[in-house]
C-alpha positions in Angstrom: 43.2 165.6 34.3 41.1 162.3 34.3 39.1 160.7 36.8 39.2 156.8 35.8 36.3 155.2 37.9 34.1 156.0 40.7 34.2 157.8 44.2 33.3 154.2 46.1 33.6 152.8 49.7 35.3 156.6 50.4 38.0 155.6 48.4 38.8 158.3 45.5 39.1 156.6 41.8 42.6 156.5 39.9 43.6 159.9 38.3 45.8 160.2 35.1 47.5 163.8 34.8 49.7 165.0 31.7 53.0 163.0 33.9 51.6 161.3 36.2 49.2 158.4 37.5 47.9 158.1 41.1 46.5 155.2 42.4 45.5 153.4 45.9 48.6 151.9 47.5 49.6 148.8 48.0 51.5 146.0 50.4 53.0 145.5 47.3 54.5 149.0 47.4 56.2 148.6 50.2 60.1 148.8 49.2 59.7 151.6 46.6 57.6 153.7 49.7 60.2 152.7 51.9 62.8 154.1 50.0 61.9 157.3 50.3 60.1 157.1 53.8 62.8 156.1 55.6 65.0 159.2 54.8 65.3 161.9 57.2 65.1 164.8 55.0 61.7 163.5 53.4 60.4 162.2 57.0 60.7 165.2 58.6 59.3 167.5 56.4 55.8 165.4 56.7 56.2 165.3 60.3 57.2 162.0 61.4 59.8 159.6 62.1 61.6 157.6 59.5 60.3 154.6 58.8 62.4 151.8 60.6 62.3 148.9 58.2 60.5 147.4 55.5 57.8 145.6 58.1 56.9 149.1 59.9 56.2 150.7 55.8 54.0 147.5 55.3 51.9 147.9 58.7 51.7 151.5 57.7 50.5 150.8 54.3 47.6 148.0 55.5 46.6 150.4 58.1 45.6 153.0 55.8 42.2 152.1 54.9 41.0 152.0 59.1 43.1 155.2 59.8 41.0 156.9 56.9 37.4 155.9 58.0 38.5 156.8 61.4 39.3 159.9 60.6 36.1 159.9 58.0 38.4 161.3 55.2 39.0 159.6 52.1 41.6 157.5 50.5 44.9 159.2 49.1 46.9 158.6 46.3 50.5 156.7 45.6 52.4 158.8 43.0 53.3 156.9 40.3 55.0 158.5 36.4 52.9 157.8 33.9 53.5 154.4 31.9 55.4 153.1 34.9 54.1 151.3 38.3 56.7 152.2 41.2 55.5 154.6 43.2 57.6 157.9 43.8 55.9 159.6 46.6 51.9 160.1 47.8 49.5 162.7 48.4 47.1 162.6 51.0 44.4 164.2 53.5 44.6 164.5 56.8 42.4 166.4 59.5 45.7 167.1 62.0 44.2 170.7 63.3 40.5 170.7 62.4 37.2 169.2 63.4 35.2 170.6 60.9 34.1 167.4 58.3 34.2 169.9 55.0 37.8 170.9 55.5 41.1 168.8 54.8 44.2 169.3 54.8 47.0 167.3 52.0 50.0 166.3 52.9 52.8 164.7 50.6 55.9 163.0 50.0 58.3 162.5 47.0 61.4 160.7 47.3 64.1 163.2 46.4 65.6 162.0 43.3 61.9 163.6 41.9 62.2 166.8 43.5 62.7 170.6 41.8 60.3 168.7 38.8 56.9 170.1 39.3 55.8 166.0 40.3 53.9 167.4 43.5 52.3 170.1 42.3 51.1 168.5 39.5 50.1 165.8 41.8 48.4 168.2 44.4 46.1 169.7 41.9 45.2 166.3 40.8 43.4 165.3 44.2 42.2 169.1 44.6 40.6 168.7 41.2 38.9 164.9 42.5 38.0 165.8 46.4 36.1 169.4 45.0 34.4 167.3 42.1 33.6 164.4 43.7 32.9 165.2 47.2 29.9 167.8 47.5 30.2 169.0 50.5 34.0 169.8 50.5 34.3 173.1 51.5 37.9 174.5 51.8 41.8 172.4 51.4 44.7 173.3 53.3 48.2 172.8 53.5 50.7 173.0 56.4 54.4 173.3 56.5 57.3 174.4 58.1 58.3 177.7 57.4 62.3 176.7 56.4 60.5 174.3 53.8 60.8 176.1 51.2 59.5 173.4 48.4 56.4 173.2 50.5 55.8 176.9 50.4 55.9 176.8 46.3 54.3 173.5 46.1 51.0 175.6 47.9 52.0 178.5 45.8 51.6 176.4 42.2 48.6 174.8 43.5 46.5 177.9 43.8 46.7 178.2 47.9 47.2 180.8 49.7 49.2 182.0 52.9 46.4 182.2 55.5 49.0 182.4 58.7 52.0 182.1 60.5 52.0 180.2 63.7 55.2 181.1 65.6 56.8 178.1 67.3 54.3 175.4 66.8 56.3 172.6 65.6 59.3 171.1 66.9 61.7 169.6 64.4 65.3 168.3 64.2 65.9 170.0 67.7 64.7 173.5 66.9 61.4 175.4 67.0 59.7 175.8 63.7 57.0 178.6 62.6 53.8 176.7 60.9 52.5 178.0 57.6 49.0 177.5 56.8 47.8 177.9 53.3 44.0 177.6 52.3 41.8 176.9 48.8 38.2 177.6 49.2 36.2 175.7 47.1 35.1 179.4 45.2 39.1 179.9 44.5 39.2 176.5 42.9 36.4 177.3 40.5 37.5 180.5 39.6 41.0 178.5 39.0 40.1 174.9 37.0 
């Protein structure tokens, strides 16, 4: 893995893996994003409503930089193959269930013509490997999902988290209750692991 720049204005630099490149989206983005956040099956599995049309994906996009500082957390990543430009999905952090500033939990997408090829993982322990090296006082990464997402559950797996709990019933999704997983890195796991 490469970091290609600087940790500046709390955005995180480009990172090269052995696939893929991640970079800071853009307006420009818009359609290929679109393409994959406007279907249910990818929409819902992040926890939120399809994107509408092409004008609600480029709000979303411009708003990105304010809803990070607001939530003090730093910039994610669009998922691009390396040697190509069109993004194919994104990894981010959020801060959905905690208050705590040194722990953040990733979320991602991938449209699903990409999916069942080891893209996110490879793509998770990319921004692991940047938010533990470049931000000091970092102290834990989590990830959340729905317990009948299955690729979610072995995306955590092949990035080194662990199952940390089960909370029956917290989500609501496509009309039915839905258990929440919670998996965890500590800082000292990803050490023993990179």
């Amino acid at each position: 893995m490469k970091i290609l720049g600087e940790f500046v204005n709390n955005q995180l630099p480009d990172l090269e893996t052995e696939r893929l490149y991640l970079r800071e989206r853009r307006v420009a983005d818009a359609e290929a994003m679109f393409a994959y956040a406007s279907l249910k099956e990818v929409a819902l599995n992040a926890g939120f409503a399809p994107m509408k049309n092409l004008e609600e994906e480029e709000a979303f996009i411009r708003g990105i930089p304010e809803r990070m500082a607001q939530l003090g957390l730093p910039g994610g990543y669009g998922i691009t193959l390396k040697g190509e430009d069109k993004i194919i999905g994104s990894v981010d952090f959020n801060r959905r269930h905690g208050e705590l500033g040194d722990i953040y939990e990733i979320g991602y997408l991938l449209h699903p013509d990409y999916w069942g090829q080891g893209f996110v993982p490879e793509a998770v322990r990319a921004l692991c490997f940047a938010a533990f090296t470049l931000i000091p006082n970092l102290y834990k990464l989590e990830i959340a999902c729905h317990s009948q997402n299955s690729q979610s559950q072995a995306v955590a797996s092949k990035a080194g988290f662990h199952l940390e709990a089960r909370l029956r019933g917290r989500d609501f999704m496509d009309g039915q209750r839905q258990d929440e997983l919670r998996f965890g890195l500590l800082r000292s796991e990803w050490e023993q692991i990179s």
